[in-house]
N, C-alpha and C positions, 0 to 999 in steps of 0.2 A: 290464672292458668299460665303456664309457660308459654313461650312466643318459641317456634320452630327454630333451632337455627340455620339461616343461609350459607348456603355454601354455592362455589361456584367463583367466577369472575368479576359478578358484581358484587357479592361479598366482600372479596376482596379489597376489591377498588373503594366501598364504602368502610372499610376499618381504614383504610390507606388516607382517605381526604381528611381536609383540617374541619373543625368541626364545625357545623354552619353552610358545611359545600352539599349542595346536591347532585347526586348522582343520579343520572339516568338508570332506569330501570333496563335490564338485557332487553335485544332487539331478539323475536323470535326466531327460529330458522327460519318458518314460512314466510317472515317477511322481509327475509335479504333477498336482495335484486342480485343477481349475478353480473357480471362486469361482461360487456360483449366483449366477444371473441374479438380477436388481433388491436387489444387496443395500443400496443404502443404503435405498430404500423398505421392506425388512424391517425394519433392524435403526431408522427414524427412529420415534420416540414420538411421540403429540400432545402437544400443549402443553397443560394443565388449565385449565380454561375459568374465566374471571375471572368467581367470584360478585356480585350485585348488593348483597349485604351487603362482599364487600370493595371495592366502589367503593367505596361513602359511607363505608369506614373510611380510604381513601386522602384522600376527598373528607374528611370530618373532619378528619384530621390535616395537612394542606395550609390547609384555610380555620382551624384554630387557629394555625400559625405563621403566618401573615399577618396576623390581628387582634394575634399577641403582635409583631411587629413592627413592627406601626405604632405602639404607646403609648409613651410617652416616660417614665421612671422620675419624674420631676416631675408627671406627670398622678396618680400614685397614692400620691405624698405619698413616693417614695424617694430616696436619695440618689444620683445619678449617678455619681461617683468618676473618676477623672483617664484608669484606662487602663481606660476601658469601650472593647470593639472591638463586641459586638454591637448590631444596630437594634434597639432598645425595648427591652423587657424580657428576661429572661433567664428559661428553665425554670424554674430552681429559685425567681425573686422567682412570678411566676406560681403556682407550686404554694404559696409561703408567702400569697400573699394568698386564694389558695381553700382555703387548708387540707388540703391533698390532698399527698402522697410526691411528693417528685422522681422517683423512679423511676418511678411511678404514671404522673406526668404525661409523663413523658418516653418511655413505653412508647405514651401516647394517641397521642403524635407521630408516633410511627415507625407508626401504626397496626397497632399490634399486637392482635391477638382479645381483647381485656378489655372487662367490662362496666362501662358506664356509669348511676349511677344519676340520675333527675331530679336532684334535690339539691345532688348533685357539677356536674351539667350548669348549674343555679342558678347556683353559686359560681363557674363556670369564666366565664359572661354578666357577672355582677357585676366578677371583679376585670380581664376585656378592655372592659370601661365598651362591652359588645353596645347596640344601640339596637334599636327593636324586631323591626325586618325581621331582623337581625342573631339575635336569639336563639332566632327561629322558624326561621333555619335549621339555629342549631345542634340544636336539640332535632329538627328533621325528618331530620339528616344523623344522628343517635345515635339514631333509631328509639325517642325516647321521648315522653312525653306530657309538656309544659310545665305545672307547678304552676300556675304561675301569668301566668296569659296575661294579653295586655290585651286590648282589646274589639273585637270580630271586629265592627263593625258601623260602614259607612263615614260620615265627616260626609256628611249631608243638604243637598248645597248649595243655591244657588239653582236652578242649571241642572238638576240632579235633581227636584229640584217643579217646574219649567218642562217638563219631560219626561211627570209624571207629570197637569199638567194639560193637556196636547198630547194625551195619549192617548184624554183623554176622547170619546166616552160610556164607552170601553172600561173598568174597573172595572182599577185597577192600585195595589199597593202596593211596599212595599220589606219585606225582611224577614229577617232576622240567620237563621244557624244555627240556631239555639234558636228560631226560631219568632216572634219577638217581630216585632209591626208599628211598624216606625221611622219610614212615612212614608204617606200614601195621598192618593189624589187622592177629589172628593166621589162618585163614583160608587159608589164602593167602600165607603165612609162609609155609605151605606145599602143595600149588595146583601146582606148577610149578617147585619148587627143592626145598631141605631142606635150606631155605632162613638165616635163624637164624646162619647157618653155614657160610654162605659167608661173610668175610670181609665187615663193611660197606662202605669203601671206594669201594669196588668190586658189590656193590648190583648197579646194572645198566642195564638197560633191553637191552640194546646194547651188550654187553661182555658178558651176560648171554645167552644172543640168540647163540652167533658165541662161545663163550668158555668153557661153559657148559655144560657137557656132559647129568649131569641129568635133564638139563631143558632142551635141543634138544631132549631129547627121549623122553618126557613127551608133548613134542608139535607136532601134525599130521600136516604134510604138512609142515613140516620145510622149504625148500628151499624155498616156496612161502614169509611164514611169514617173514623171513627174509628179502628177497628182499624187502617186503612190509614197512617194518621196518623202510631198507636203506633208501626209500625214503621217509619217515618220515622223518627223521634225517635229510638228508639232505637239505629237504624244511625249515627244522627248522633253523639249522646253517646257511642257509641264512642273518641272522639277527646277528649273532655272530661270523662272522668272524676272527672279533681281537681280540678276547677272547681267553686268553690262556687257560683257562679250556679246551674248546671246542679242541683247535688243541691238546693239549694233550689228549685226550678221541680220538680223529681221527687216532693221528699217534699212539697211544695205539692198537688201533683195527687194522689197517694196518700192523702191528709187526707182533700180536696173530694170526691172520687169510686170509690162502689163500684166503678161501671162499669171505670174506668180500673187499677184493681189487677188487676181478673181478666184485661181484654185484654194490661197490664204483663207479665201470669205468664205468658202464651202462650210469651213471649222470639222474637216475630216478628220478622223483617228486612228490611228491602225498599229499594233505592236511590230515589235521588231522579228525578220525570221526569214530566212532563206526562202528562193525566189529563183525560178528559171528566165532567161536573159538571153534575147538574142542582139548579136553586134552584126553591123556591117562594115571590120576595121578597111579601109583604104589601104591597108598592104597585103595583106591577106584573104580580105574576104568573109563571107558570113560565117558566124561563131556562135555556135549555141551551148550555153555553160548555164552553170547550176550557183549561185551566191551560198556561201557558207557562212556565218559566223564563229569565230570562238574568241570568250571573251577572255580578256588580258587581269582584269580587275573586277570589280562588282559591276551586275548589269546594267546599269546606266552610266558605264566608264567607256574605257578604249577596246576595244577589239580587230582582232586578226581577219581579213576579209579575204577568201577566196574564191577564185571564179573556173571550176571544176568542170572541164569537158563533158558535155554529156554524150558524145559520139567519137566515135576514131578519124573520121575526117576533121572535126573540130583539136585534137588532140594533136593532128599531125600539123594543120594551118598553124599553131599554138607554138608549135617547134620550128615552124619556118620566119617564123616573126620574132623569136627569141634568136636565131642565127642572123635572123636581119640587123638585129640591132648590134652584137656582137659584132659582127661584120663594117657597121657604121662606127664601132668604137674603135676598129684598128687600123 
């Protein structure tokens, strides 16, 4: 008898194999399983969220091969050679002028999880000839503390002292991180002690708080302000710790002042930020003003500090002590 013939898709597929293959027989309808609902929404993962430490390690190793890029083998005393194909210098001259493994450096590139030490971060500024903006970002992109920084405190130009005597009666200085008074207009000169007299190595609102006798009598509520100061300062030094400025101005005030060791030992912290202020000046009289900041640079640089009337009798005292001094200068 004849054999039926097959049609269909297993047919097919069995005239299709080589000879010797076995083919599955069809699966029934009834016994296909259906695919649950939403499965690519099951089976899709999220994507792991890009840390902000692996930005600045992308951000790192992207701003290093651009600075090793641009330098030319004759800026750093090498010798070029006939079949140089890369722009500037090459990983491994880079790793021989910082001293540092080719691999080392070459792992920096791909930004890979390794740590960087200041030092390393030094040598790396040094042999891409960094200028200074340049090396403050490398050390901000490697979340480390610059050894050796330069000075966080802007030229004083003319237009800044044109600013600062524009403000007057209002009592305004300029004034670095660390505290130090870079520039002041004459109101100021006499709101808090006779300022003109103090050494300008000594004009520093830290040493004048704790060593000063006629700016602690001139300020109400000393013991507070100070504290308050301390922890100024030390939120600040946070970022300056290997700065020898800094630990000299530290172990300076630790010397001069009991006071100042004990409220040091507290390890209090407080950001920076305007603050009402009452004066008792000796020519004038009690002054209740308002501290403003506005900053000159990035916020842990220099800024503009002024000391803002908050009453019309403070306002007019303000005026009779800026005529004072005027009056002394002629």
């Amino acid at each position: 008898m004849a054999t039926a013939a097959r049609t269909g898709p297993a047919a097919t597929a069995a005239s299709a194999a080589p000879e010797g293959t076995q083919v599955p027989e069809t699966t029934e309808a009834s016994e296909v399983t259906e695919a649950p609902e939403n499965t690519e929404a099951s089976e899709l993962t999220e994507a792991p969220e890009v840390t902000a430490t692996e930005i600045r390690r992308h951000e790192l190793a992207d701003f290093l091969r651009s600075r090793r890029e641009r330098i030319t083998p004759e800026q750093v005393g090498l010798v070029r050679g006939r079949r140089r194909r890369t722009p500037g210098l090459r990983r491994e001259e880079v790793a021989q002028l910082s001293a540092v493994g080719v691999t080392w450096y070459t792992w920096l590139e791909q930004a890979r999880d390794i740590q960087v030490s200041p030092q390393v971060l030094d040598a790396l500024a040094r042999a891409l000839l960094l200028d200074r903006s340049e090396r403050s970002h490398l050390f901000s992109l490697a979340g480390a503390i610059d050894p050796a920084p330069g000075t966080d405190c802007p030229s004083i130009t003319p237009a800044l002292r044109a600013l600062l005597r524009q403000l007057e009666p209002i009592p305004a200085c300029v004034q670095n991180s660390r505290y130090d008074v870079l520039a002041h207009n004459r109101t100021y000169g006499r709101l808090l002690c006779e300022l003109d007299a103090v050494a300008p190595e000594d004009r520093n609102i830290m040493l004048l708080a704790y060593t000063n006798e006629q700016w602690r009598s001139t300020v109400m509520d000393i013991e507070e302000v100070t504290r308050f100061l301390t922890a100024k300062f030390r939120a600040a030094m946070a970022e300056h710790l290997a700065e020898p400025s800094w630990k000299a101005l530290l172990k300076r005030l630790e010397t001069a002042s009991p006071e100042f060791r004990q409220t040091w030992a507290r390890h209090e912290v407080v950001s920076s930020g305007g603050r009402s202020k009452i004066f008792r000046n000796a020519h004038v009289g009690l002054l209740r003003v308002e501290t403003s900041d506005l900053w000159l640079g990035p916020s842990a640089g220099p800024r503009l500090v002024t000391y803002v009337p908050r009453d019309e009798e403070t306002r007019e005292r303000l005026q009779r002590l800026q005529a004072l001094v005027l009056a002394d200068e002629d």
